[in-house]
BATI-522458 format. One record per atom (N, C-alpha, C): x negated, y negated, z. Coordinates in steps of 0.02 Angstrom, whole numbers, plus 50000, padded with zeros to 5 digits. Atoms other than C-alpha are relative to their C-alpha. Example, Ala and Ser with C-alpha at 12.3 -4.5 7.8 and 13.67 -1.06 7.14 Angstrom:
499555005950000493855022550390499554994050000500425005949997493165005350357500394994550037
END
This chain:
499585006050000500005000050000499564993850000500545006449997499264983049952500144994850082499775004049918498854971750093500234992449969499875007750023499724954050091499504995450032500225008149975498804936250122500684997149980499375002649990500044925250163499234989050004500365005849997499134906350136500464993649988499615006150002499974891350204499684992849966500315004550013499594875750125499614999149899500384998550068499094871149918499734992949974500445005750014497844857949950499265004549997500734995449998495824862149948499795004750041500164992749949495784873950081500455005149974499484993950016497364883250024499955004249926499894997550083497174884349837499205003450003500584996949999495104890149865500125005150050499964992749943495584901750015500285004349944499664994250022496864910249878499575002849945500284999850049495804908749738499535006850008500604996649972494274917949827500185007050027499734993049990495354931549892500055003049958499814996150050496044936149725499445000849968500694998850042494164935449657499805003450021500274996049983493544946649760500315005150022499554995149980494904957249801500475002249925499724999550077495714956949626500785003850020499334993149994497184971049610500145001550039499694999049958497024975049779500164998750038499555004649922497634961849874500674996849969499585004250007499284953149861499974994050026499945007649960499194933249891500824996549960499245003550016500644921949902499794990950018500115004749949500484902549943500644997050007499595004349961501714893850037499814993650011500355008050004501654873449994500424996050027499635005249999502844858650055500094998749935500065002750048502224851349911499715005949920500204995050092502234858249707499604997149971500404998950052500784851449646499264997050058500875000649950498584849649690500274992050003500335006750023498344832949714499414998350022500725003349986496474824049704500164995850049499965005649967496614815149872499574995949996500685003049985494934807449867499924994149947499565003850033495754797749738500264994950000499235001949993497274790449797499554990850024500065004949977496284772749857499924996449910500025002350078495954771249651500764998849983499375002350031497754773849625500354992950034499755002449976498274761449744499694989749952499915007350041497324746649652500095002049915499894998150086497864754049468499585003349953500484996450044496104763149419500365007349968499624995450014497154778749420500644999450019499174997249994498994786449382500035004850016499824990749976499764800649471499845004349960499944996150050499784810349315499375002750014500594999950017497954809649297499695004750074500374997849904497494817449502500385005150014499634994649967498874830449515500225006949924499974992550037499254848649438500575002650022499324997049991500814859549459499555007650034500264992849968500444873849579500305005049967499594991950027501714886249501499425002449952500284997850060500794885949331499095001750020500364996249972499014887149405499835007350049500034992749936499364900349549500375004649958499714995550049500434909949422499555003049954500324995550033499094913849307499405001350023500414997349929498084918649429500115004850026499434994249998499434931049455499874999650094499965000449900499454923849665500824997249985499385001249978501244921849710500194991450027499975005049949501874904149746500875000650025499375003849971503364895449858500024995650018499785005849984503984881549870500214998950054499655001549917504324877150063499704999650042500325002149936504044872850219499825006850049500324995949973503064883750329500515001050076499575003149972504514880450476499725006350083500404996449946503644895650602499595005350002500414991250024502344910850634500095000950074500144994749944502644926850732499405002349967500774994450045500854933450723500115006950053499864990849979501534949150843500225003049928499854995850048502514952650697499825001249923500375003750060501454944550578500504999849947499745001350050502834937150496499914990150008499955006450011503164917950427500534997149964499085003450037504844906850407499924996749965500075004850022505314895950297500674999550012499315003650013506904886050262500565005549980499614997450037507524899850176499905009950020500324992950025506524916850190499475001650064500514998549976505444925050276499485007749991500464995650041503854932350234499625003650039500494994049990502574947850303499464999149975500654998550008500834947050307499505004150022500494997049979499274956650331499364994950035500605005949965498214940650351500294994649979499715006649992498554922650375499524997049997500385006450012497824906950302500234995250017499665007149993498264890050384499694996649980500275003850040497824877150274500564996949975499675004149986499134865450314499964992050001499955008949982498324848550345500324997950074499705004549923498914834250479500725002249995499305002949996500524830750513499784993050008500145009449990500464809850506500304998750060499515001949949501094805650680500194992850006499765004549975501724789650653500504997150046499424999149938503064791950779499554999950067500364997249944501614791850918499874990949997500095008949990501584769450897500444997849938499595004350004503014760250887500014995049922500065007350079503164750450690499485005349967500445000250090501864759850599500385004049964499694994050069502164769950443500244997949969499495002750054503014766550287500675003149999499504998950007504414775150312500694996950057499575003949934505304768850479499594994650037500065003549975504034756150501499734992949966499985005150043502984743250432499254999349981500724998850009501324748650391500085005949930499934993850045500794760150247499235005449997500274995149982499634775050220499685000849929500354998050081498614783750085499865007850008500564993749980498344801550130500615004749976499394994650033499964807550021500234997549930499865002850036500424804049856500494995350006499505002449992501974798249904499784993050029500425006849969501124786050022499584995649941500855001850031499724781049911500574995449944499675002850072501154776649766500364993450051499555007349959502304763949912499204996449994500485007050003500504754049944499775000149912500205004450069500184752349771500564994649974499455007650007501854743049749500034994950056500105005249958501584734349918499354993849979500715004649997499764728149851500264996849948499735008350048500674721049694500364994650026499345005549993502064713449799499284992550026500285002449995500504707049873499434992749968500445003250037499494700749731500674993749965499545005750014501134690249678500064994650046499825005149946501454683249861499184999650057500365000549972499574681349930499944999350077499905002049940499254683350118499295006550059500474995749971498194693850252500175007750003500004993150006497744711550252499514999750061500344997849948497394721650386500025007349994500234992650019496564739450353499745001850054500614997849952495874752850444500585007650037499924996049979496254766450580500404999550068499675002449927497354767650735499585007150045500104993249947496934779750904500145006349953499904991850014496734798950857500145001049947500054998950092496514796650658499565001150008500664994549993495444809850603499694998449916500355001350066494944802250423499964992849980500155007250028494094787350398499664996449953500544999350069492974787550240500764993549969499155003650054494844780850136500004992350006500035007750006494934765650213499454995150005500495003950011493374760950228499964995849913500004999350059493344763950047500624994349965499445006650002495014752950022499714993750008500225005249987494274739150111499724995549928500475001650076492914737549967500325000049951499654999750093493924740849827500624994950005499395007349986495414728849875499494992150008500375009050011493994713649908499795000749927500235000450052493194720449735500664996049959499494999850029494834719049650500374990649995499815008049975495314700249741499524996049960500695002550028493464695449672500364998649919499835000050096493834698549488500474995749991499295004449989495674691049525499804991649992500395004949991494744675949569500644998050083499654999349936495984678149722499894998950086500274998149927494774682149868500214994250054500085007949958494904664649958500905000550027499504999549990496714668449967500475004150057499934993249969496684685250054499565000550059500544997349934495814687350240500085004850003499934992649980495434704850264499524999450079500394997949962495234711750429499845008449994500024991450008494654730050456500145001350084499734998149921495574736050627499745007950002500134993149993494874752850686500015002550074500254997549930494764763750839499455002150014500764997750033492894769450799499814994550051500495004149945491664763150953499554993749960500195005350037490934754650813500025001049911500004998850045490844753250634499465003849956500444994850044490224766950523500075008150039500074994849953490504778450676500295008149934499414995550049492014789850561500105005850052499704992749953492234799550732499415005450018500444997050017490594807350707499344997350032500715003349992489294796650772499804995849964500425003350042488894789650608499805003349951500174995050088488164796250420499274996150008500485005650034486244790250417500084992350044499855006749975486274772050451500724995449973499505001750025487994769450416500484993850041499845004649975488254757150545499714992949980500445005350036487024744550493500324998749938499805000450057487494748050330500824996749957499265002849997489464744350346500104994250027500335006149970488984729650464499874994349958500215003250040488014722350325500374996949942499335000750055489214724850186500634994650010499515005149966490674716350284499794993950018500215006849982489674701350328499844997849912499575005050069489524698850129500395000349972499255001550032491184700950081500434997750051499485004349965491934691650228500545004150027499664996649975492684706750314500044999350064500345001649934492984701850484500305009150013499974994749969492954718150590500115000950092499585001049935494084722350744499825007850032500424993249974493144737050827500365004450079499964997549950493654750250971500814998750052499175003049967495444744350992500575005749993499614994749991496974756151010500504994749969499475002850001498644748150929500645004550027499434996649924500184748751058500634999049930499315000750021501524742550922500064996949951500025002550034501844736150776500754998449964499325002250026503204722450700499834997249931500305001650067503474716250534499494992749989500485005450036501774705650487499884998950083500335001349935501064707950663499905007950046500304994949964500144721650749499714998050063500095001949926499844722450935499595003850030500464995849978498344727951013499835000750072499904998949935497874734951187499864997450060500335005349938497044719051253500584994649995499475004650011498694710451204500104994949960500065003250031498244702951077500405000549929499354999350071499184702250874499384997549928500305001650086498334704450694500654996249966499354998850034499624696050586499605002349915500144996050074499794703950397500504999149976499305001950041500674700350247500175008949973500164992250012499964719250199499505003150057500504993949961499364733850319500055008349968500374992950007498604750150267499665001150067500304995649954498284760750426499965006549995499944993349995497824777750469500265001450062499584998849988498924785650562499575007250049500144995249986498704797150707500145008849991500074994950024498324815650663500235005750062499984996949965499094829550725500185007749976499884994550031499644849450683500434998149975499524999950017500964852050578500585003450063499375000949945502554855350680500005010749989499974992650005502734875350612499335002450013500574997549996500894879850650499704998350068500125002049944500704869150817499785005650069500024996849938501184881250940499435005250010500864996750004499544892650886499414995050009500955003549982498334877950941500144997150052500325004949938497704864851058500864996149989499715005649992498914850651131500214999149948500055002850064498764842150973500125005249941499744996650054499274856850869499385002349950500564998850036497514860250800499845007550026499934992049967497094879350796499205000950004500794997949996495534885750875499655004749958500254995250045494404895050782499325003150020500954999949983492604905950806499644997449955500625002750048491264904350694500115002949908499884996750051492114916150571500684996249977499255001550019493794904050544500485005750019499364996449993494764916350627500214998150074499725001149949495984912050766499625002450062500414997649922495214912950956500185007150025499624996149990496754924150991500285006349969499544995650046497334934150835499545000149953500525001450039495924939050721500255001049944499945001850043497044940450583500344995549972500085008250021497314921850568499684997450003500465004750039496184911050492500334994350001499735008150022496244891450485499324997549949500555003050034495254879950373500354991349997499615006050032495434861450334500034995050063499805002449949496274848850446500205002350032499634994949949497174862550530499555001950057500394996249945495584867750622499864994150040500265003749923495114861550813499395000049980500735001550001493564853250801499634993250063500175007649934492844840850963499764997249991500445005150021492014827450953499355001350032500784998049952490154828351020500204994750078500115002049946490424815051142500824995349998499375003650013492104804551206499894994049973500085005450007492334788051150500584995150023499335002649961493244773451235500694999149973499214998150040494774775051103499825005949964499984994349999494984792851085500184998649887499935000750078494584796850886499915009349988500344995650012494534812950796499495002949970500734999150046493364823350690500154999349918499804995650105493594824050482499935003250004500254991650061493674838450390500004997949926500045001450086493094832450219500155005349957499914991850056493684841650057499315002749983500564996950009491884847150051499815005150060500324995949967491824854750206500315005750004499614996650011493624860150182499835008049942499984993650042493044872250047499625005350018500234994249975491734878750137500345004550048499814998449952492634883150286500595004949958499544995250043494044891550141499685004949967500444995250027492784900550067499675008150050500234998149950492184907650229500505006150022499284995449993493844913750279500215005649948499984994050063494164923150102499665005550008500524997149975492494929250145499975006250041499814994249969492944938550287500755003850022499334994450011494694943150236499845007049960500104995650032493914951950101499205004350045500514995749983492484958850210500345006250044499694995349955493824964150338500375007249962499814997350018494774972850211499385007249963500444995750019493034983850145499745002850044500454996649952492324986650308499584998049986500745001649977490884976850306499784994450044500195003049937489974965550401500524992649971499665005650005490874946150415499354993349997500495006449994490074928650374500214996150042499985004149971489914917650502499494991250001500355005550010489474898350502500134995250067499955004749934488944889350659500164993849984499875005750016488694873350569500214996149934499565002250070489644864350461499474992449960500395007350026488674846750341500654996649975499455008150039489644830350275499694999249939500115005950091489464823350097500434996549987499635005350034490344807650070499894995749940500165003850060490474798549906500464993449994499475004349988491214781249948500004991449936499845008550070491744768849799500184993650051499885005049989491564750949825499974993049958500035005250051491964742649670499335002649965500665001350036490584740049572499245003450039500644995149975489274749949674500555005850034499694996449956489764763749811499225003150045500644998049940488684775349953500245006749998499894991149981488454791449969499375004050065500024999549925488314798150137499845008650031500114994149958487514813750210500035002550065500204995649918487584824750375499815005350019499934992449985486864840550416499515002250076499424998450011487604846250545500584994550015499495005650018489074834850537500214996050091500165002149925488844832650743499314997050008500605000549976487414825150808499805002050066500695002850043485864826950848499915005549926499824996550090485664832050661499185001049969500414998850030484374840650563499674993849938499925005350056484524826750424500544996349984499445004850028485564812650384499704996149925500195005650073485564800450211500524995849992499615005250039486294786350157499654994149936500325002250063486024779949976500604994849969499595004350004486924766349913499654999849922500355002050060486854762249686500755001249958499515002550064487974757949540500215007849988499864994650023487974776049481500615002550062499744996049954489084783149645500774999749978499565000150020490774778049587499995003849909500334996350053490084786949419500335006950023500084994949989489684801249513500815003150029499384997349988491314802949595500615001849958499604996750036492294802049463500135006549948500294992650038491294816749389500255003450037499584996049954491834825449536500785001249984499174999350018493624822049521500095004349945499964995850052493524829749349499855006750001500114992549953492794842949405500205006250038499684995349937493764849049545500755001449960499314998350037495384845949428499905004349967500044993450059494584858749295499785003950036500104993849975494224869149420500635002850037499344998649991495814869949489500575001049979499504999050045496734870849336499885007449988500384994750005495654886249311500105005050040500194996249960495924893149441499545004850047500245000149958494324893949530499584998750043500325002349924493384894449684499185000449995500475001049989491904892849629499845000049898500105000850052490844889849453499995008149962500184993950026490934906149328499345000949978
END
């Protein structure tokens, strides 16, 4: 009897976890994925779409038609609970039987955790969903018609901060050309002990380096603050003080998804060993944002860790790894430490940002800053889309 994978989630952890199974397991595994969402999308992206470099079209794929000839099973739905006694998984509609479990789910956005943010019930917007990413691109036009302040950046217990950094730069590039800038104050609001931190300590000299940057493009920077509440065109911070904004882009605190929660930490994040498999249930696997990861040290506004789509794939790869080792009987790969590679556009130049290991104290860090990096990334993007159209997890 074939064994099932059951893989929640059909972003870069989910679609390389399935990929890698069916490559190395071929005929004799059955995979299925279970998505919210029906198609990839390039998040690493979505700050291009928001000032018009890119269209949806161009960053997203249809999961059916990739995972179909692939011959992996998809569904459309919400992941809604897991018995791992009975190793089964609900949805809206159905429920499915597994042999092994991939969570590769992502956050949940908790904007419900401070008062006003969010674009949907509040008054802030986001980038870390297409859906999101498409409202601030019509907010930044309403913007570029009715000129006024922007306030970017991160609130308490956002676990990805590369995006808006990245925003920042490309929204002053964008004002520049406009001949606009003089019009527009940007601040950058973050919870990060300081700037460049990203939850991490830092990339290299990425504090200096972000520091520097913002002092010549006139970014003022609002460091180590928590926001308590937010009304329309005014944000409230924990010394009592108020950004006002004609436009805000925040990030949004991070937390499990709501059907996957009750298998992790507090916060809904699932523990994992060294092999991506559950603390508790060794045949569940996480990868992605789904996995518990600590910070090395606290900081006085509680931040989390990233999981970049670079590390995301390793950590999906890993898992495949020892689904298919579990299923042969052989030994399992394990990875103590995980590295960073960031590639951050900023207009007309960008930086690209090393860590290894992505905690400090670190074997090696880099930070390189040159015209080519927004180049290079968009090579990437291309890249990862024809590899994902392809269906796979790695180069043939």
């Amino acid at each position: 009897m074939l064994k099932k994978v059951l893989v929640l989630g059909g972003s870069f952890g989910g679609l390389t976890a399935a990929f890698e199974v069916k490559r190395r397991l071929g005929e004799h595994i059955d995979v299925t994925v279970i998505s919210k969402d029906d198609r990839f999308v390039f998040l690493p992206s979505l700050p291009w779409l928001v000032t018009g470099h890119r269209q949806a079209a161009a960053l997203t794929l249809p999961l059916s038609d990739i995972l179909t000839s692939r011959k992996i099973h998809f569904v459309h739905g919400t992941a809604c609970g897991i018995d791992p006694v009975r190793m089964q998984v609900t949805t809206e509609t159905e429920t499915h039987n597994y042999d092994y479990l991939v969570i590769a789910t992502g956050p949940h956005l908790a904007c419900e955790e401070i008062p006003g943010l969010g674009p949907k019930q509040g008054h802030t917007h986001c980038i870390f969903t297409l859906e999101y990413a498409q409202r601030s691109r019509e907010a930044w036009q309403k913007l570029l018609a009715n000129p006024g302040p922007i306030v970017l950046g991160s609130t308490q217990m956002a676990s990805c901060f590369g995006p808006y950094y990245e925003l920042a730069f490309e929204l002053d590039q964008e004002l520049r050309r406009r001949r606009m800038r003089h019009k527009v104050p940007i601040t950058y609001l973050t919870s990060e002990s300081c700037l460049g931190h990203m939850g991490i300590g830092g990339l290299g000299a990425s504090r200096r380096f972000i520091e520097d940057e913002f002092a010549k493009r006139d970014i003022n920077a609002v460091v180590s603050h928590a926001v308590t509440e937010v009304e329309p065109e005014s944000i409230h911070l924990d010394n009592g003080s108020r950004l006002p904004f004609k436009l805000a882009m925040l990030a949004p605190p991070f937390k499990g998804v709501a059907g996957v929660a009750h298998l992790g930490n507090p916060r809904g994040f699932i523990p994992v060993d060294s092999h991506y498999r559950h603390q508790q249930y060794a045949n569940i696997y996480a990868v992605g944002v789904a996995v518990a990861m600590a910070p090395r040290e606290p900081t006085p506004v509680p931040t989390g860790v990233p999981k970049t789509g670079h590390m995301t794939v390793r950590m999906a790869k890993t898992a495949a790894f020892n689904i298919a080792a579990d299923c042969n009987n052989t030994a399992p790969l394990a990875i103590e430490d995980l590295n960073v590679l960031c590639l951050m556009g900023m207009g007309k130049t960008g930086a690209l940002m090393f860590a290894d290991p992505i905690l400090p104290p670190r074997q090696r860090s880099l930070l390189k800053q040159g015209r080519w990096v927004p180049w290079a990334k968009a090579g990437l993007e291309r890249y990862f889309l024809w590899k994902m159209r392809h269906g796979l997890s790695r180069l043939p």
